[in-house]
C-alpha positions in Angstrom: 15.7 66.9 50.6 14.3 66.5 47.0 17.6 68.0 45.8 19.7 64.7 47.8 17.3 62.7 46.2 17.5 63.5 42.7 21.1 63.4 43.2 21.1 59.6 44.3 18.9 58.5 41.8 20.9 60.2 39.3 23.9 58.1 40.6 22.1 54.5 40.7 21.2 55.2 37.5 24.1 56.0 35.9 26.1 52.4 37.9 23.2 50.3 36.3 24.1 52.0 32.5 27.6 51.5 32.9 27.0 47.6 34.3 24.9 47.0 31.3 27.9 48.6 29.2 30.0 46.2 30.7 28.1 43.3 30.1 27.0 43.9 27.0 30.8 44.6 25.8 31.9 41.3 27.2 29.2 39.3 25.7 29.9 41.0 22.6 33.6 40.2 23.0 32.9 36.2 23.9 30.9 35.7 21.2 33.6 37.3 19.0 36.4 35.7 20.3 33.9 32.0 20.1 33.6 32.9 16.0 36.5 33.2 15.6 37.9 30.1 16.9 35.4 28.1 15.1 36.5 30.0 11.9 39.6 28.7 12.6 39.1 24.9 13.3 36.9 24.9 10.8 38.8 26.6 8.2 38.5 24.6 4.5 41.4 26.3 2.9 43.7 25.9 5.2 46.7 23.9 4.2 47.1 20.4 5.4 50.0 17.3 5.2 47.0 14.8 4.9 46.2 12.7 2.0 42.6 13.5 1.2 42.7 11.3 -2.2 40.3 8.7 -0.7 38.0 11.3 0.6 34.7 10.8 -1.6 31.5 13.7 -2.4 28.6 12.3 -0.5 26.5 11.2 -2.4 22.3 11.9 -1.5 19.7 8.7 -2.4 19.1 10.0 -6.1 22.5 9.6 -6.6 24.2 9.3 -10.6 25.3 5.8 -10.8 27.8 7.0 -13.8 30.1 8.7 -10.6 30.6 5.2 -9.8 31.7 3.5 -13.0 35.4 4.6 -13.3 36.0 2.8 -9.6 33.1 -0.3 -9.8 34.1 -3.3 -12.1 30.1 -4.2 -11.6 28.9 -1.2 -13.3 31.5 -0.8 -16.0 30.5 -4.8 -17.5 27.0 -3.3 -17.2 27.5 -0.7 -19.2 29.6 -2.8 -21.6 25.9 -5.3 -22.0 24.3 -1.6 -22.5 22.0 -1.6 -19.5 20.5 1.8 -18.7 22.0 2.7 -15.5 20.2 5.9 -15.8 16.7 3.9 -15.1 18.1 1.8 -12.3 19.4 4.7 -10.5 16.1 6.2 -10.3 15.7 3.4 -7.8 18.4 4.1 -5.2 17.4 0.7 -3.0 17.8 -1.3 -6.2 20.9 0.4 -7.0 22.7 0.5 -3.8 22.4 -3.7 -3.9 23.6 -3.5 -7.4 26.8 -1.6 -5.9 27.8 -3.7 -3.3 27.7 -6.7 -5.8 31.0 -8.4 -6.8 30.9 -9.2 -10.4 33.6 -12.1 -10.3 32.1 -13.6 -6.8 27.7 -12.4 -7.8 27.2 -11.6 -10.8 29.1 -13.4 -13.4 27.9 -17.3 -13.1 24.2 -15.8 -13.2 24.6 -13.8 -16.0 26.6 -16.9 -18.1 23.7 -18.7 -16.8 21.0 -16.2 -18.1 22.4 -15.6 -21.7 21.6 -19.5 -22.3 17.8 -18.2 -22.7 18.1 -14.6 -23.4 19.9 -13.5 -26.3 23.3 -11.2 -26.5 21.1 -8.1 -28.4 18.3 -8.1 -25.6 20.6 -9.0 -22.4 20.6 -5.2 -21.6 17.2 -4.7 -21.8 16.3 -8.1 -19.3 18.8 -6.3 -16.8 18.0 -2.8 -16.9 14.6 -4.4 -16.2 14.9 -6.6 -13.7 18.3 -5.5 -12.0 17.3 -7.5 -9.1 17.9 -10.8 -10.8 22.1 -10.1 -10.5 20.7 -10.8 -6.7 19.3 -14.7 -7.0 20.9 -17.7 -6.1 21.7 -19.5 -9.3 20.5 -22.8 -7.9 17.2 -21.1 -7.4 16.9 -19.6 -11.3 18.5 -23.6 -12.4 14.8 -25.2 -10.3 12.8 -23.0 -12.1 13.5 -23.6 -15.2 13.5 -27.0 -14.7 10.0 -26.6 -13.7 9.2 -25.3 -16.9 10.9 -28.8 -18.8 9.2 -30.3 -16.7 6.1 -28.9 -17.7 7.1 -30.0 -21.5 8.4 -26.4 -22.2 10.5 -26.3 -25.5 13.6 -24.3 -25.1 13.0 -21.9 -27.5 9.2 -20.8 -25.4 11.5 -20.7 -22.2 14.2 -18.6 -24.1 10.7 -16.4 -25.3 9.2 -16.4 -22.2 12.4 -15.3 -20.2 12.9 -12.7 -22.1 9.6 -11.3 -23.1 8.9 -11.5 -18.9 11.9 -10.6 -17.3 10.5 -10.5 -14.0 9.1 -14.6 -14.8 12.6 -16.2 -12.8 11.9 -14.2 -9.2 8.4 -16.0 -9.1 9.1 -19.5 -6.9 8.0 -22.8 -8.5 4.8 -23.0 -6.9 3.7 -19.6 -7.6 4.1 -20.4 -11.3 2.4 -23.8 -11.1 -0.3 -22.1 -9.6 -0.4 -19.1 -11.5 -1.1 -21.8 -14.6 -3.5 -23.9 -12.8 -5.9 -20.8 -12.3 -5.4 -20.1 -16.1 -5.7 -23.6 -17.0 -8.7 -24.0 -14.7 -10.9 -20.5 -15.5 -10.9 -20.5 -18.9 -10.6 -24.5 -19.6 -7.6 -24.4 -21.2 -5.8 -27.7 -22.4 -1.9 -28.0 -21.2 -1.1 -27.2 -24.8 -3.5 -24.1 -24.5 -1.6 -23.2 -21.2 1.8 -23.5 -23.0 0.7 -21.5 -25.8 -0.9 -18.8 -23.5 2.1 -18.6 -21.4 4.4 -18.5 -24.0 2.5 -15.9 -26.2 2.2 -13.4 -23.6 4.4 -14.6 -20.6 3.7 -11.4 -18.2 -0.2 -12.0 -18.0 1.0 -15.0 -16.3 2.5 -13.1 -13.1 0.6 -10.3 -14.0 -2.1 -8.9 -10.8 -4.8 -11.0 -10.7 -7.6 -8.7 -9.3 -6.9 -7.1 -12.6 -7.0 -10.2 -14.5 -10.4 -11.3 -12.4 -11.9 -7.5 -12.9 -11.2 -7.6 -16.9 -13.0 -11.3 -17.0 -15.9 -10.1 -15.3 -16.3 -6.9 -17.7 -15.5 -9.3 -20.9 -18.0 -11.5 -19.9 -20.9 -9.3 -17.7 -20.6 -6.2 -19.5 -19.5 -6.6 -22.6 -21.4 -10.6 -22.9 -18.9 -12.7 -24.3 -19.5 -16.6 -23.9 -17.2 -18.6 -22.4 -16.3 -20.1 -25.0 -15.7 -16.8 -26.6 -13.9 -15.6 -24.0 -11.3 -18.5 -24.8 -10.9 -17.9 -27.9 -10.0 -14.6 -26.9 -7.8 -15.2 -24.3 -5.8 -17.3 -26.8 -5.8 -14.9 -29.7 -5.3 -11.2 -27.8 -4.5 -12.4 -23.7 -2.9 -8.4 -23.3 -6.8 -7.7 -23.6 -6.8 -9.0 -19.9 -4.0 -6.6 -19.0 -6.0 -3.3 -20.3 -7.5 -0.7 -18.0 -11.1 -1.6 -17.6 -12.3 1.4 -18.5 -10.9 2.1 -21.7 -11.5 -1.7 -22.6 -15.0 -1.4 -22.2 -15.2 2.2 -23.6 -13.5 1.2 -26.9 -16.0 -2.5 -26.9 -19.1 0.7 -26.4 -18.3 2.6 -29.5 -17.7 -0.7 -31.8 -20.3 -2.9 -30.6 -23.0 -0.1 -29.7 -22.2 2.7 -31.9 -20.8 1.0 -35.0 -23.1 -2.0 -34.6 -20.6 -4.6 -34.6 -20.9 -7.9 -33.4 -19.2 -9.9 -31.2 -19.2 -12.6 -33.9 -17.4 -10.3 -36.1 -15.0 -8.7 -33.2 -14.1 -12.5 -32.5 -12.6 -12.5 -36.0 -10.8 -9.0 -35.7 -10.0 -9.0 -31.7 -7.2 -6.7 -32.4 -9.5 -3.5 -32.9 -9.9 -3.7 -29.2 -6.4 -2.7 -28.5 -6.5 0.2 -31.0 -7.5 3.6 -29.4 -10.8 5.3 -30.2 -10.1 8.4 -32.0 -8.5 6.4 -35.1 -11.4 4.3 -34.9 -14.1 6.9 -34.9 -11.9 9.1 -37.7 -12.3 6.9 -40.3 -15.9 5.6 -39.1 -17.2 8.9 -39.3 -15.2 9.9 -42.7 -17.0 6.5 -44.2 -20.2 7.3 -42.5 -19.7 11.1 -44.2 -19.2 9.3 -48.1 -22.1 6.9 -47.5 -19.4 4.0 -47.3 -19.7 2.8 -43.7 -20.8 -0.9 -44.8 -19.6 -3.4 -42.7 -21.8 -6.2 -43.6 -20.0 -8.8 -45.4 -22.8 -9.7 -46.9 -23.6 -6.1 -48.5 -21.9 -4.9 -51.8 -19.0 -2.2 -51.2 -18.2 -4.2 -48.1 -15.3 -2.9 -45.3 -13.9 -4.7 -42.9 -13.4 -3.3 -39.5 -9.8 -4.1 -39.4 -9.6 -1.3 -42.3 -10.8 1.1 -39.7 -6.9 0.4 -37.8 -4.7 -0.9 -40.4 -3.4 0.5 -43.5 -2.3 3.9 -44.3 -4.4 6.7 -44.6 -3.5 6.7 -48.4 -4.4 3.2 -48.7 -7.6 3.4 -46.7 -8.6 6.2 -48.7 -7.8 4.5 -51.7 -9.3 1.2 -51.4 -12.0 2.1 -49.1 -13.2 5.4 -48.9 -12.9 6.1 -52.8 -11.0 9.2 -52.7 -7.8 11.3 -52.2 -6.0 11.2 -48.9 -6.0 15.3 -49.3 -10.0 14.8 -48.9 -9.6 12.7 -45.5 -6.9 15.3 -44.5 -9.3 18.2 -44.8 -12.0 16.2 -43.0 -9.7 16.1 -39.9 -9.7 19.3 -39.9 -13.4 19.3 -38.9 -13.1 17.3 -36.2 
């Protein structure tokens, strides 16, 4: 009996090894046969009647605009008013609206419109800037520099303001007029004052104005300006108002409290503000070092602060500091 039964097991076994043969072989063969016939549909050397001239690389978001050029009549007059192509690309929204622009039908009664105010040598600069602007409706860039006449803008401060703010033209009529009312309004400016301001530094004027509100609070809290102060700065150095906070009132810390300079005398040399600290605080020291860190007009062997960020070193040292540049060199080193 045990001898029967070994026998039949030995049997069922030996069926189920040779099913699972089977099947294995012809899954092994269908997938074969599957490869091979995607191999060969799929086959990118295989010789074909088509014309595949047309047939373009795909091209991913961070695209090279220069793989355009040879086929866009856009992009080659670009080029030709030496916009940086390189810098717009790096914005592939901006670019792919650039692209689909005709330059006979978009661009080119815009651009004849915006080389009235902005001159041949900086064209290429505006654009590579402010790309966007091949985008506007002429009629829309005509009202708002009428505005500006209107406003008793001179053509030569629209040309400066245009092209020193190239970003001035997308901002509607009533932002700008109300953009210059809170200027006008905040710091008390006369319209002369507000044509001056806007003309001397046109970006402060679309520039973010929680910044601009942020900077006249530390002008005026921390570092305790007067209003009328803070006018007269405004006027003279407005990029003051487009600083970082921080390093603003850092840099008014070390002249004011360290120095012992005062505002009266900052007033008449605001430009020290806009000069980093380390240049500052080099030649401070180096004076302080010699005995010669006099900064009181009234005081014989007087210096002016603005010697602390202008001149040379060899002229500093010379007229100033009362010695060889090689001894301010070596000084440096100590630093």
């Amino acid at each position: 009996m045990n001898l029967n039964l070994l026998h039949k097991s030995f049997f069922i076994v030996k069926r189920i090894c040779n099913v699972r043969h089977l099947y294995l072989t012809k899954s092994y063969l269908n997938f074969a046969v599957v490869n091979l016939n995607e191999k060969k549909e799929n086959d990118a050397l295989e010789y074909t009647s088509e014309d595949l001239s047309t047939i373009t690389p795909y091209f991913p978001e961070s695209f090279n605009l220069a793989a355009y050029v040879n086929s866009s009549e856009t992009l080659q007059n670009l080029v030709h008013l030496n916009v940086n192509l390189s810098k717009i690309e790096k914005k592939p929204s901006i670019a792919e609206k650039i692209l689909k622009l005709d330059f006979e039908k978009d661009i080119k009664r815009g651009l004849i419109f915006i080389k009235d105010f902005v001159n041949a040598d900086d064209i290429g600069n505006f654009l590579t800037k402010n790309p966007l602007i091949l985008c506007e409706d002429v009629e829309h860039l005509e009202v708002r520099v009428n505005y500006l006449k209107s406003k008793q803008f001179k053509q030569h401060e629209i040309s400066r303001i245009i092209t020193n703010n190239p970003f001035w033209l997308m901002f509607s009529t009533i932002r700008i007029d109300r953009r210059l009312g809170f200027y006008q309004e905040k710091f008390e400016l006369s319209g002369n004052e507000v044509r001056l301001l806007a003309t001397k530094q046109p970006r402060l004027i679309t520039y973010n104005l929680h910044h601009i509100q942020t900077n006249s609070f530390v002008i005026k809290e921390e570092m305790g300006f007067e209003d009328d102060e803070i006018k007269q700065l405004i006027l003279d150095k407005p990029r003051l108002w487009m600083m970082n906070q921080k390093t603003l009132l850092e840099r008014f810390n070390y002249i004011h409290n360290v120095i012992k300079i005062p505002h009266k005398t900052i007033l008449q040399f605001p430009h020290i503000l806009l000069c980093r600290n380390f240049k500052v605080k080099q030649r401070h020291t180096f004076l302080e070092k010699l005995g010669r860190a006099q900064y009181n007009p009234t005081i014989e062997n007087f210096v002016p602060i603005n010697a602390l960020v202008e001149l040379t070193d060899i002229e500093f040292c010379k007229k100033y500091a009362k010695c060889h540049v090689d001894d301010f060199n070596m000084f440096l080193k100590t630093m």
